[in-house]
N, CA, C and O atoms as a printed pandas DataFrame, in Angstrom:
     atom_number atom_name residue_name chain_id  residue_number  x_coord  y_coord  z_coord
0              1         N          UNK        A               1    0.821   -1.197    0.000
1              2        CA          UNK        A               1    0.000    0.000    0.000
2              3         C          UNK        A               1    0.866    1.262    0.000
3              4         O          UNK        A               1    0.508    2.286   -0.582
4              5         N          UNK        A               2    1.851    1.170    0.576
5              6        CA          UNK        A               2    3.112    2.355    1.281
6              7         C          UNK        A               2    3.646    2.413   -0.429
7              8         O          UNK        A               2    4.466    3.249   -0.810
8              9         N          UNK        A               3    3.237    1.734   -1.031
9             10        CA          UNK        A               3    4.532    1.430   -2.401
10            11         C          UNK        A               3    3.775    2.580   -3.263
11            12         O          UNK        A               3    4.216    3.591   -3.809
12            13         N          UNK        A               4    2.165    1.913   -3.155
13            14        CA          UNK        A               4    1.380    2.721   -4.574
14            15         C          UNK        A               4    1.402    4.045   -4.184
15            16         O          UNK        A               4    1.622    4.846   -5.093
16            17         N          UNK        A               5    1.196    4.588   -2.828
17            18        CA          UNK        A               5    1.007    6.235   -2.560
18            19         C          UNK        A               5    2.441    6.686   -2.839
19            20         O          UNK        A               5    2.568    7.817   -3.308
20            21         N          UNK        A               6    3.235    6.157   -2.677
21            22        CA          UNK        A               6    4.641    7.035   -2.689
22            23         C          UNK        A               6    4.759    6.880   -4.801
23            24         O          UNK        A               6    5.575    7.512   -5.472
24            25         N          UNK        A               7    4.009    6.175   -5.214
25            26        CA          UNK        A               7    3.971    6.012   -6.741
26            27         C          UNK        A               7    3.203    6.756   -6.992
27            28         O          UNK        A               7    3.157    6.894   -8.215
28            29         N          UNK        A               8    2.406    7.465   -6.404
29            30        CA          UNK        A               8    1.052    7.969   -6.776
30            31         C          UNK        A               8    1.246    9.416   -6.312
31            32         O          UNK        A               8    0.404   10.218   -6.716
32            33         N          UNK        A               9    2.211    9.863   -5.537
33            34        CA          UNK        A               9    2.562   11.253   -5.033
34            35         C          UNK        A               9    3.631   11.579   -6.506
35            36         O          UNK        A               9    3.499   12.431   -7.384
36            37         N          UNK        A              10    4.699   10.506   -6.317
37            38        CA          UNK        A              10    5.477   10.816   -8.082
38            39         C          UNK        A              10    4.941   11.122   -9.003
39            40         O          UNK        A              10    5.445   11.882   -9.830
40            41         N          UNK        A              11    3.885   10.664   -9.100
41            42        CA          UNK        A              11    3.390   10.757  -10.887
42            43         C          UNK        A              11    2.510   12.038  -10.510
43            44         O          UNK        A              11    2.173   12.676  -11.507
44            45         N          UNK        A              12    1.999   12.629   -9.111
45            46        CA          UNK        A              12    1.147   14.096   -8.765
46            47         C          UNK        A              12    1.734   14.852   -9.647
47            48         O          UNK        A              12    1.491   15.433  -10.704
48            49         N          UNK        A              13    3.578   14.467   -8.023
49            50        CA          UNK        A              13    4.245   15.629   -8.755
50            51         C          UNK        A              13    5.105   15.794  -10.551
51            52         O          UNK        A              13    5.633   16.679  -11.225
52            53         N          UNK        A              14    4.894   14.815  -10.623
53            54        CA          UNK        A              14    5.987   15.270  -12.374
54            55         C          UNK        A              14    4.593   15.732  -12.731
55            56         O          UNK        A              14    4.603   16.926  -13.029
56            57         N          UNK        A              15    3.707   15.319  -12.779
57            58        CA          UNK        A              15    2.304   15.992  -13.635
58            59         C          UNK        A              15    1.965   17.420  -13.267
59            60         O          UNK        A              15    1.444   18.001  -14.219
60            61         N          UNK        A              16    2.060   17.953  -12.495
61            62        CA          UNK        A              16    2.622   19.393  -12.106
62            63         C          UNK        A              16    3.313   19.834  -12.447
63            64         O          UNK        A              16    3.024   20.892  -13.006
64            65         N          UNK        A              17    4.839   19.414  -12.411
65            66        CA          UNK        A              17    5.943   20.187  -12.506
66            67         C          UNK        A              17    5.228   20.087  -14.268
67            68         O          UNK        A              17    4.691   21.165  -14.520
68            69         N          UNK        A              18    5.102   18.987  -15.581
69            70        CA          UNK        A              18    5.013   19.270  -16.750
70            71         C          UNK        A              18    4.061   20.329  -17.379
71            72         O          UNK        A              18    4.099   20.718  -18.546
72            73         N          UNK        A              19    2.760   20.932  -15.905
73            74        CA          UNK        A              19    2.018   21.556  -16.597
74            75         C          UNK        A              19    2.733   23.800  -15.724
75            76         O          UNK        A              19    2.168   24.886  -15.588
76            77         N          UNK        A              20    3.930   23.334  -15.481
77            78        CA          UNK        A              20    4.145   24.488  -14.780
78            79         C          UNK        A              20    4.027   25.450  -16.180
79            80         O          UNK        A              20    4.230   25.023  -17.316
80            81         N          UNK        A              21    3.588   27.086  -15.771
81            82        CA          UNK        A              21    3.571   28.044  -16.713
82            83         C          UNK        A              21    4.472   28.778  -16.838
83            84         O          UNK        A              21    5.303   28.764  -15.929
84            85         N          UNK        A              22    4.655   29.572  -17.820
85            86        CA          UNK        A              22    5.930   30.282  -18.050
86            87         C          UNK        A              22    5.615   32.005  -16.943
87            88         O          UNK        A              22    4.671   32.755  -16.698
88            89         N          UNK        A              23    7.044   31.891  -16.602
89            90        CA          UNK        A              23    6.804   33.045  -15.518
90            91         C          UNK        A              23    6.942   34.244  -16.180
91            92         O          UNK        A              23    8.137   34.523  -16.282
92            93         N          UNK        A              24    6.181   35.114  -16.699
93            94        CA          UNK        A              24    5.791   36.529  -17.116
94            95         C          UNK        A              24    5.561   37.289  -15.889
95            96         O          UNK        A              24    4.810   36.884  -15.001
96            97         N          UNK        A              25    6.248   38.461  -15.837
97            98        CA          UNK        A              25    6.067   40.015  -15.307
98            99         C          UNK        A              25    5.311   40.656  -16.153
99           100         O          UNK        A              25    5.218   40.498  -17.370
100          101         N          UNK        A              26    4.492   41.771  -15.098
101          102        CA          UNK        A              26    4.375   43.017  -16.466
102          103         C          UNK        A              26    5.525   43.451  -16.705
103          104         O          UNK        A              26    6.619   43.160  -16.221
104          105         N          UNK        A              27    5.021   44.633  -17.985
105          106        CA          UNK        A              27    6.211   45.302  -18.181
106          107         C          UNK        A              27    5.910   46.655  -17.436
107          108         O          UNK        A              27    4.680   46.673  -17.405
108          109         N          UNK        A              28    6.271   47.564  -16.946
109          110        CA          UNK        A              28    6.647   48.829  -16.164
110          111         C          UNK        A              28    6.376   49.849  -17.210
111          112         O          UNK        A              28    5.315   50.348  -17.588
112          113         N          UNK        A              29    7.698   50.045  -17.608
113          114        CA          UNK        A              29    8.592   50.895  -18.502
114          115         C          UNK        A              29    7.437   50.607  -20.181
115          116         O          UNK        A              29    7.508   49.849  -21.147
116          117         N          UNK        A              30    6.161   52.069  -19.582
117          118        CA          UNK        A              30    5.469   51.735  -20.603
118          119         C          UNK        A              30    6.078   52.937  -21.995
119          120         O          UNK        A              30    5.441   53.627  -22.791
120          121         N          UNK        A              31    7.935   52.696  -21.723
121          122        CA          UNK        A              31    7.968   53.442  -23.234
122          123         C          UNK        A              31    9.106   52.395  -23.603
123          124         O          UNK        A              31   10.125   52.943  -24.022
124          125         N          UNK        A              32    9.155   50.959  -23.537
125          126        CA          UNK        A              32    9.659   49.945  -23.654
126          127         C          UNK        A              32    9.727   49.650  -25.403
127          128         O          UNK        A              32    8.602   49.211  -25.643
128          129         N          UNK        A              33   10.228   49.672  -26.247
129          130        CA          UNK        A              33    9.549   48.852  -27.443
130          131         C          UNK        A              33    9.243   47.493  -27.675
131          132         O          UNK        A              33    9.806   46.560  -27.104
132          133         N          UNK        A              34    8.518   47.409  -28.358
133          134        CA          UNK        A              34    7.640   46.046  -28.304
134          135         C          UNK        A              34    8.613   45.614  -29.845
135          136         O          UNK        A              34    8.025   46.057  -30.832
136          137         N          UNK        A              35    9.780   44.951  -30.167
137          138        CA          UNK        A              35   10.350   44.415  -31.295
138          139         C          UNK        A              35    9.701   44.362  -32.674
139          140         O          UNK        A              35    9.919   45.014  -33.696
140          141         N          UNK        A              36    8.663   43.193  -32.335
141          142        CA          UNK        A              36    8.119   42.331  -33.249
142          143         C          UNK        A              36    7.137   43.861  -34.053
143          144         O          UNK        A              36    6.883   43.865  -35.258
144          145         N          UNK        A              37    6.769   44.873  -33.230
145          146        CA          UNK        A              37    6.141   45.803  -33.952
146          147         C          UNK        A              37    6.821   46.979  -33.971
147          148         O          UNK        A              37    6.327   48.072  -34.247
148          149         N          UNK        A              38    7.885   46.775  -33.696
149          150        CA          UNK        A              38    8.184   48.289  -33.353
150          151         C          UNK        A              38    7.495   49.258  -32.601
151          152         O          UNK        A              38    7.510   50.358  -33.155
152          153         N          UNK        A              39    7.047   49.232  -31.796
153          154        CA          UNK        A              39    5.705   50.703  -30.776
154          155         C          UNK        A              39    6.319   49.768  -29.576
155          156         O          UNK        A              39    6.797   48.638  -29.484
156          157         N          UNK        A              40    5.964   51.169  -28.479
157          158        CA          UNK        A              40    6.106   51.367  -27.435
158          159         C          UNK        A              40    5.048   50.390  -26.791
159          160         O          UNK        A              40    3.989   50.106  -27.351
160          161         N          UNK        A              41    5.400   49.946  -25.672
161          162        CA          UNK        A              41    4.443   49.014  -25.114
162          163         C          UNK        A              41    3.252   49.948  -24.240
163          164         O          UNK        A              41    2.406   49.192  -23.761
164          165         N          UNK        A              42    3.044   51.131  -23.985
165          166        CA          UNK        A              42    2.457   52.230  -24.221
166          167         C          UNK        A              42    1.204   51.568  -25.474
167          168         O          UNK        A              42    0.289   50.882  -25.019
168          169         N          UNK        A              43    1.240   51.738  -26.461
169          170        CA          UNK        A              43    0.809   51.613  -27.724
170          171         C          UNK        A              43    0.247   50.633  -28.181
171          172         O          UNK        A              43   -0.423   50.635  -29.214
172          173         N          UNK        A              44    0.442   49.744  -27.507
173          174        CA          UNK        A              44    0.271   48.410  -27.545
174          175         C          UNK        A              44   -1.139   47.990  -26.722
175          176         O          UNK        A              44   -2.271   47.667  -27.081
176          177         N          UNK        A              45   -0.773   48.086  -26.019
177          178        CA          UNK        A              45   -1.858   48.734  -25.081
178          179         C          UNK        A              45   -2.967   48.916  -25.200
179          180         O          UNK        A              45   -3.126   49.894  -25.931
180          181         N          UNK        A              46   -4.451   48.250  -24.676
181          182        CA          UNK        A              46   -5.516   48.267  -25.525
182          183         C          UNK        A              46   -5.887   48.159  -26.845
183          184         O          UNK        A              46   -6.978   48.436  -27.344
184          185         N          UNK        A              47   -4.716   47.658  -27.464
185          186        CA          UNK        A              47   -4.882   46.831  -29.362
186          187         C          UNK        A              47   -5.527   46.201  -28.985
187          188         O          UNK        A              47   -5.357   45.619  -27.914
188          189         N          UNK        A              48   -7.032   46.012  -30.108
189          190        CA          UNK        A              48   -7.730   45.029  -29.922
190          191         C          UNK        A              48   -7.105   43.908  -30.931
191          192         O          UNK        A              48   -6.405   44.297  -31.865
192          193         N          UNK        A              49   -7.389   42.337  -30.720
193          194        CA          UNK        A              49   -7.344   41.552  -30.881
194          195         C          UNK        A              49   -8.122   40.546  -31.919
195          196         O          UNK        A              49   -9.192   40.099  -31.506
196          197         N          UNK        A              50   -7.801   40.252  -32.885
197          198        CA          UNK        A              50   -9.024   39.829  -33.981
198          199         C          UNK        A              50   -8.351   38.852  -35.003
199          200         O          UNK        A              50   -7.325   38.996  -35.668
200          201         N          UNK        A              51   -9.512   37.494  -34.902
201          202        CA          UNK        A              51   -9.258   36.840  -35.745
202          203         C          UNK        A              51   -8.963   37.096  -37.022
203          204         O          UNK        A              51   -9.156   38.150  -37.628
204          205         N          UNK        A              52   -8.120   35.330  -37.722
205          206        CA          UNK        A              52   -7.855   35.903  -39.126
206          207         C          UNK        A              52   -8.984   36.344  -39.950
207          208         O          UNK        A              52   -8.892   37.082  -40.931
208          209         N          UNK        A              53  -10.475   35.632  -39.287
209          210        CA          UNK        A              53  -11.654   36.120  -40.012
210          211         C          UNK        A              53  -11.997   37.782  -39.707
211          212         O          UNK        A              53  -13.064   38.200  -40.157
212          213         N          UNK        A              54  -11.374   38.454  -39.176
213          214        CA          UNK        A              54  -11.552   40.021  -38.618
214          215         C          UNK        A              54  -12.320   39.834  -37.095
215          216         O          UNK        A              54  -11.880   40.583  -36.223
216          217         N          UNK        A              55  -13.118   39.163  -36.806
217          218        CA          UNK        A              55  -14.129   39.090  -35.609
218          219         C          UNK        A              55  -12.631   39.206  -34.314
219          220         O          UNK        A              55  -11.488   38.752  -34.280
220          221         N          UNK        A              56  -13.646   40.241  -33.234
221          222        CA          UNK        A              56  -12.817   40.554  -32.378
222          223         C          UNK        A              56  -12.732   39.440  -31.631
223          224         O          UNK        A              56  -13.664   38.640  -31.714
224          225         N          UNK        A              57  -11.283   39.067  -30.497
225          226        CA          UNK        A              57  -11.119   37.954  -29.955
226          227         C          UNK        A              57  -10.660   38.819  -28.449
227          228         O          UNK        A              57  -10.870   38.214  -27.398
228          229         N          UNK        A              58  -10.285   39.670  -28.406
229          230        CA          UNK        A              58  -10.293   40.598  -27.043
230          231         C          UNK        A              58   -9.363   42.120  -27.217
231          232         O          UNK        A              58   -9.308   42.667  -28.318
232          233         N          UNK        A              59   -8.822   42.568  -26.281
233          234        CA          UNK        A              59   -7.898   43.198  -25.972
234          235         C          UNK        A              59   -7.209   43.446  -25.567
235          236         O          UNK        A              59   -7.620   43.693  -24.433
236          237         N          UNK        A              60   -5.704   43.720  -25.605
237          238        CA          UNK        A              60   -4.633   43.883  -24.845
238          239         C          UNK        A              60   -5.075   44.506  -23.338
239          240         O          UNK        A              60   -5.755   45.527  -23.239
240          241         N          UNK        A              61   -4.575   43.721  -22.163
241          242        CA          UNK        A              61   -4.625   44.580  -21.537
242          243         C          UNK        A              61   -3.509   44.929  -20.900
243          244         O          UNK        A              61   -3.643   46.106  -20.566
244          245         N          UNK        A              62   -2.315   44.448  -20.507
245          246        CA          UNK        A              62   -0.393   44.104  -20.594
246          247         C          UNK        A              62    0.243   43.425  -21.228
247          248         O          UNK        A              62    0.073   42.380  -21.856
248          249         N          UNK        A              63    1.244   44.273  -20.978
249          250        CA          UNK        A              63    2.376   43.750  -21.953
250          251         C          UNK        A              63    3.598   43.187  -20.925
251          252         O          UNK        A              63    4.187   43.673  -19.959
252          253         N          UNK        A              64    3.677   41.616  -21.815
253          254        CA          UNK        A              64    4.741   40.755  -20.334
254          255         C          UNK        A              64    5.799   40.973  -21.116
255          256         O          UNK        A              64    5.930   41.474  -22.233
256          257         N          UNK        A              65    7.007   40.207  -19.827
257          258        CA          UNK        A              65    8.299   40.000  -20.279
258          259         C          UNK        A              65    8.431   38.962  -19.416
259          260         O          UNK        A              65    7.867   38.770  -18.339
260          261         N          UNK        A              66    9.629   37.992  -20.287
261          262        CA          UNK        A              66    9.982   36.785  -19.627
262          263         C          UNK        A              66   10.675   36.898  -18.665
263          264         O          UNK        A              66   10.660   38.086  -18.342
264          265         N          UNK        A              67   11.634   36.000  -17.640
265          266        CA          UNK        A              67   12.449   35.989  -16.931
266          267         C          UNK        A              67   13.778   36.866  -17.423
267          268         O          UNK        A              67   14.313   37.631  -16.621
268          269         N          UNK        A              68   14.215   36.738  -18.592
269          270        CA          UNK        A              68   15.352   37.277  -19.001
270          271         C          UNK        A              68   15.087   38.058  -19.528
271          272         O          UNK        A              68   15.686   38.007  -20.602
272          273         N          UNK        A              69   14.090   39.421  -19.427
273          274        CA          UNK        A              69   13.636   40.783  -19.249
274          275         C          UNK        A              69   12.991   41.024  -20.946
275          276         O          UNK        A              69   12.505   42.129  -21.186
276          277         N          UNK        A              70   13.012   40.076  -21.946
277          278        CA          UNK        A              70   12.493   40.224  -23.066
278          279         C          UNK        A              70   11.018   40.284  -23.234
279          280         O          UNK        A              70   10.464   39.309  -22.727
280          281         N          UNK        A              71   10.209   41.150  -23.801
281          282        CA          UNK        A              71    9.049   41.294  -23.965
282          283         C          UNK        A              71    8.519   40.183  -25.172
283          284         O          UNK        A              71    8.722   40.200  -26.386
284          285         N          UNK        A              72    7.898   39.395  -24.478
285          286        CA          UNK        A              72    7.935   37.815  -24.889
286          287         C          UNK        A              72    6.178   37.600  -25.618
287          288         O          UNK        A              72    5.893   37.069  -26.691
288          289         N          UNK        A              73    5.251   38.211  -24.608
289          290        CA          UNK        A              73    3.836   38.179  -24.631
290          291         C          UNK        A              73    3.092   39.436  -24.403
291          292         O          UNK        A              73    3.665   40.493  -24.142
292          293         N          UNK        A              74    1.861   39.316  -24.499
293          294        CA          UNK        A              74    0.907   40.082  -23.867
294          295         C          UNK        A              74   -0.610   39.544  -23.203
295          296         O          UNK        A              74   -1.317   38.582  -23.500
296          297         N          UNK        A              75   -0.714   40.300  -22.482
297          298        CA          UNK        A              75   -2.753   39.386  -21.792
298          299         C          UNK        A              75   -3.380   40.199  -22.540
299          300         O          UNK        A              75   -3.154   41.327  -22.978
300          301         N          UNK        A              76   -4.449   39.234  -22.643
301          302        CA          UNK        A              76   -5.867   40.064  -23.332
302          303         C          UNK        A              76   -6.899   39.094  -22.843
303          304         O          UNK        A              76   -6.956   37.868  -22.744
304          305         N          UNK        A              77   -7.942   40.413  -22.490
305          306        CA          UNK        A              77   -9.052   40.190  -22.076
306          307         C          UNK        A              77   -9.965   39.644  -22.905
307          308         O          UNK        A              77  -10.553   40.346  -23.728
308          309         N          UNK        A              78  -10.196   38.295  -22.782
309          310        CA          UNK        A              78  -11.194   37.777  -24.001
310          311         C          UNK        A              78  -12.371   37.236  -23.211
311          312         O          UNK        A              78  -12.223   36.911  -22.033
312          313         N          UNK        A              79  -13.554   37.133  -23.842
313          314        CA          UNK        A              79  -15.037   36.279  -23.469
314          315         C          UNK        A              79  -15.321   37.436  -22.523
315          316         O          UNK        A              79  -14.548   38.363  -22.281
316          317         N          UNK        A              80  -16.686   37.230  -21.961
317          318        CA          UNK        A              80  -17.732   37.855  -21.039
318          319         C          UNK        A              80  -18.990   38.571  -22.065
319          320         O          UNK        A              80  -19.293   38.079  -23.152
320          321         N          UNK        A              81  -19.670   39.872  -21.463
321          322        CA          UNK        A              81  -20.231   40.491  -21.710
322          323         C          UNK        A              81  -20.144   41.695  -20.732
323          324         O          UNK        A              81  -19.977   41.500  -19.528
324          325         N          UNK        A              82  -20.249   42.840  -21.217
325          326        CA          UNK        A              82  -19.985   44.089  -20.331
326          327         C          UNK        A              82  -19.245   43.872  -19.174
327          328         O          UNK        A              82  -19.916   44.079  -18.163
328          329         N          UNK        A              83  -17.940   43.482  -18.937
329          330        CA          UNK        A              83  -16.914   43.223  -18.339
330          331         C          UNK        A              83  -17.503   42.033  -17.191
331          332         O          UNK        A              83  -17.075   42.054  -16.037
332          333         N          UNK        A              84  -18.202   41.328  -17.499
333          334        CA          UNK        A              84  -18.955   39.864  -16.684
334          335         C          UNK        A              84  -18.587   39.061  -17.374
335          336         O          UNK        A              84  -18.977   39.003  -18.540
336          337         N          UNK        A              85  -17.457   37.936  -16.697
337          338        CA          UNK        A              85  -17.328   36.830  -16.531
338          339         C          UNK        A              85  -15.891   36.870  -18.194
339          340         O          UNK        A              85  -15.494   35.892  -18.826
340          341         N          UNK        A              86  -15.669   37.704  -18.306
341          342        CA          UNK        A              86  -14.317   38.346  -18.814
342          343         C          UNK        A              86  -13.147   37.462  -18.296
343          344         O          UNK        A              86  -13.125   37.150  -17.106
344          345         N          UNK        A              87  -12.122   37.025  -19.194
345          346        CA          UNK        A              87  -10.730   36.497  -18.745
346          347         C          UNK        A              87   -9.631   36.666  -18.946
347          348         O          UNK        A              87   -9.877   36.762  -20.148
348          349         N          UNK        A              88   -8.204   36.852  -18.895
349          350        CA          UNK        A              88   -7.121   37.063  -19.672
350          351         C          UNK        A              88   -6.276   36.085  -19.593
351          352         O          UNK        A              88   -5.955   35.380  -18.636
352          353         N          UNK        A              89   -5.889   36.100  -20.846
353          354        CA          UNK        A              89   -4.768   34.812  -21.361
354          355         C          UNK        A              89   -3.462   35.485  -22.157
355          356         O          UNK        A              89   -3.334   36.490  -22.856
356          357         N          UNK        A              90   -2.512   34.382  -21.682
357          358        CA          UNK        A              90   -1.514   34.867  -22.455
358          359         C          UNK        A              90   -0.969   34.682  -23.541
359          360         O          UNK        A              90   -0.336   33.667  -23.832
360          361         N          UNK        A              91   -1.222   35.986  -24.517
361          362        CA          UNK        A              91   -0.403   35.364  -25.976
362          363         C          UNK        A              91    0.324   35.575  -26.814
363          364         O          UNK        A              91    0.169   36.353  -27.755
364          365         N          UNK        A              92    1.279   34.856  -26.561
365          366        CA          UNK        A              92    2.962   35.176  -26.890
366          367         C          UNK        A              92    2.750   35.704  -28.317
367          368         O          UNK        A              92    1.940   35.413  -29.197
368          369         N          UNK        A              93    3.909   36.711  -28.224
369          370        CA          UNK        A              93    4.217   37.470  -29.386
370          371         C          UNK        A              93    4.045   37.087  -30.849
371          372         O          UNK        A              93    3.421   37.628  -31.762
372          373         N          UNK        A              94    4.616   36.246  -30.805
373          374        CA          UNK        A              94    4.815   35.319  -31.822
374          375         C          UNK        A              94    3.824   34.545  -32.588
375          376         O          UNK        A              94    4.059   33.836  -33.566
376          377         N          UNK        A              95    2.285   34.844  -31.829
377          378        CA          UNK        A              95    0.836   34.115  -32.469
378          379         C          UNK        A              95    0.460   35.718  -33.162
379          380         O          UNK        A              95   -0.648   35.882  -33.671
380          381         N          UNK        A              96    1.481   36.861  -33.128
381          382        CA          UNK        A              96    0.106   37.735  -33.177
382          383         C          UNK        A              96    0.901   38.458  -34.234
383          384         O          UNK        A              96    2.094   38.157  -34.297
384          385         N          UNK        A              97    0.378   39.480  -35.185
385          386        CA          UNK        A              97    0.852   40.321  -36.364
386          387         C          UNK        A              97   -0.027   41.541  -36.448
387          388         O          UNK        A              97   -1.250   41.675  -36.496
388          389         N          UNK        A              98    0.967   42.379  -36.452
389          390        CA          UNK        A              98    0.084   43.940  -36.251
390          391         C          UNK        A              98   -0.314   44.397  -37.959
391          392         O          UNK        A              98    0.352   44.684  -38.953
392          393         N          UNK        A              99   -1.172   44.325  -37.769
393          394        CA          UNK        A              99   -2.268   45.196  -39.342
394          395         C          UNK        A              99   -2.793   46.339  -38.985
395          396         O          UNK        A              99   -3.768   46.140  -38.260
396          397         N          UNK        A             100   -2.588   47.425  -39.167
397          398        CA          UNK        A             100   -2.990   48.401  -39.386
398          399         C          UNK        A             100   -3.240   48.796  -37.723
399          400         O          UNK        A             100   -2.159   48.953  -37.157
400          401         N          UNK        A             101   -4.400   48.986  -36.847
401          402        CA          UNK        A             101   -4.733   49.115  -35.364
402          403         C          UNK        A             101   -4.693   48.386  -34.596
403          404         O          UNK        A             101   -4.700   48.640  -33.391
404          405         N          UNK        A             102   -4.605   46.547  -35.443
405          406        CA          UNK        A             102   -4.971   45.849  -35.173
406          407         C          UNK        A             102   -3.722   44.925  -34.578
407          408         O          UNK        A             102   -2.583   45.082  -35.017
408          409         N          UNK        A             103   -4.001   44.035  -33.635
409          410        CA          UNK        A             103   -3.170   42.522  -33.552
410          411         C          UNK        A             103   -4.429   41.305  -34.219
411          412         O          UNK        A             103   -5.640   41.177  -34.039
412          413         N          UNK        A             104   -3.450   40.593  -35.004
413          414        CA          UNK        A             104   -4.147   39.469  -35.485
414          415         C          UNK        A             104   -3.384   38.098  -35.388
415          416         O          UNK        A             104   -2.204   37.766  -35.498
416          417         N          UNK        A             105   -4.366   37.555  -35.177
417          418        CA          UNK        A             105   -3.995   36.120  -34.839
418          419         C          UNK        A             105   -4.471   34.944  -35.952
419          420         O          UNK        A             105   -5.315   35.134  -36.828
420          421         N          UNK        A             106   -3.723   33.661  -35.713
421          422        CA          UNK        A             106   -4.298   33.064  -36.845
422          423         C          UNK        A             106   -5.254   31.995  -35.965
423          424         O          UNK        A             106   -6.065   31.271  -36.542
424          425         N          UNK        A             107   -5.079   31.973  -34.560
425          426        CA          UNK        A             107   -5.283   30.988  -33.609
426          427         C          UNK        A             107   -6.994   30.537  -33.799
427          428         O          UNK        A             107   -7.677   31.431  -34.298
428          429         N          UNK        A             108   -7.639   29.399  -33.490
429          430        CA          UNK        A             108   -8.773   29.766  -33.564
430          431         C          UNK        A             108   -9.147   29.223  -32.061
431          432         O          UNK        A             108   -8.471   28.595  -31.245
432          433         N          UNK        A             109  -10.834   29.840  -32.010
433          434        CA          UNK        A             109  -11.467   30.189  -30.103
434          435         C          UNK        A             109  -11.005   29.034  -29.553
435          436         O          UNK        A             109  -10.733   29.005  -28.352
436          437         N          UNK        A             110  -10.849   27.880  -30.389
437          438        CA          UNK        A             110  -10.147   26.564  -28.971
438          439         C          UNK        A             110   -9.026   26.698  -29.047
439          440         O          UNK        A             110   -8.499   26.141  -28.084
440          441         N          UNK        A             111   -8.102   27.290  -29.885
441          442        CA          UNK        A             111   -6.773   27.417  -29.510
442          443         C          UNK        A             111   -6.881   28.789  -28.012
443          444         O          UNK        A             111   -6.588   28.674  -26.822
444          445         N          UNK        A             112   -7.308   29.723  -28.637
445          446        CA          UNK        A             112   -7.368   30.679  -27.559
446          447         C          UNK        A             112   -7.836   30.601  -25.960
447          448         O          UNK        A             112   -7.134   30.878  -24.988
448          449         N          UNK        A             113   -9.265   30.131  -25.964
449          450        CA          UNK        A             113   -9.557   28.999  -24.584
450          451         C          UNK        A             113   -8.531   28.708  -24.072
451          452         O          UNK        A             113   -8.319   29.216  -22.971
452          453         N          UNK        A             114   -7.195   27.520  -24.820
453          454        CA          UNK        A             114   -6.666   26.739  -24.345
454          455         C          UNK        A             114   -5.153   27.578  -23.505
455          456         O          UNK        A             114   -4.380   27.155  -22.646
456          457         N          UNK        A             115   -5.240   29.010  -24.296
457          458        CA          UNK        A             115   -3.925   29.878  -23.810
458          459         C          UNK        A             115   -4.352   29.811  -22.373
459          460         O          UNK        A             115   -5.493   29.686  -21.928
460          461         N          UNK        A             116   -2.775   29.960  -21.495
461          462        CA          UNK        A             116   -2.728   30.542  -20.192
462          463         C          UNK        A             116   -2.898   31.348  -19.546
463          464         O          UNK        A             116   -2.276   32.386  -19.771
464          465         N          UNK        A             117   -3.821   31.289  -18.420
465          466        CA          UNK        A             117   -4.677   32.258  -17.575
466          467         C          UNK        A             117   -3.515   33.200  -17.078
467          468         O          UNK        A             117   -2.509   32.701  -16.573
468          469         N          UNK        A             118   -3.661   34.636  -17.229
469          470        CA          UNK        A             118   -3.156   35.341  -16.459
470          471         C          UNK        A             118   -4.015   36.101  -15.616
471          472         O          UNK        A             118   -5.073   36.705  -15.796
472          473         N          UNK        A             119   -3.113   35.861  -14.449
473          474        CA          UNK        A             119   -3.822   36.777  -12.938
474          475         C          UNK        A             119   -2.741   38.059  -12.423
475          476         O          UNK        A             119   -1.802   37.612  -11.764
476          477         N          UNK        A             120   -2.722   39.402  -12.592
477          478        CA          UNK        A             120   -2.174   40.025  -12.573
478          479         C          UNK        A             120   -2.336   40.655  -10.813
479          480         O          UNK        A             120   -1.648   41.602  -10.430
């Protein structure tokens, strides 16, 4: 019995440690540039968010940086109705392409769902 719980606490913890999230800060320094677009993370800032079909998917509401101080992601507030039942997820730079006002994504709503909750 002593065998399976101490087997059964192992497999808790590696199943934890594999679903750990990536550690994002905000960013501060809102005259930071954001690379991938060139603008200030200032600017960035309330971009709304919209599928490749145009339909909105949320809005910026920070701009992260990884451990090694690179501005890696951003949260955006996606789902609810009049700020009820509203969430933010994180989504790395690299899903998103600035058009015109816009950030666009190619992701679709179950990819987005599936992004990581940020709690600021």
């Amino acid at each position: 019995m002593r065998t399976i719980l101490v087997a059964a606490a192992a497999l808790a913890a590696g199943t934890s440690l594999s679903l750990a999230q990536t550690a994002y800060t905000e960013v501060e320094d809102d005259t930071m540039i954001v690379m991938p677009f060139n603008i200030s993370a200032d600017d960035l800032e309330d971009m709304d968010v919209v599928g490749a079909n145009g339909e909105e998917i949320g809005e910026v509401e920070d701009v992260l940086m990884n451990a090694s101080g690179a501005i890696a992601a951003v949260s955006v507030e996606v789902g609810g109705f009049l700020g009820i039942g509203e969430s933010e997820v994180v989504f790395p730079l690299d899903q998103l392409k600035l058009q015109g006002d816009d950030l666009v994504t190619s992701l679709t709503q179950e990819q987005v769902e599936a992004l990581e909750d940020w709690a600021d």
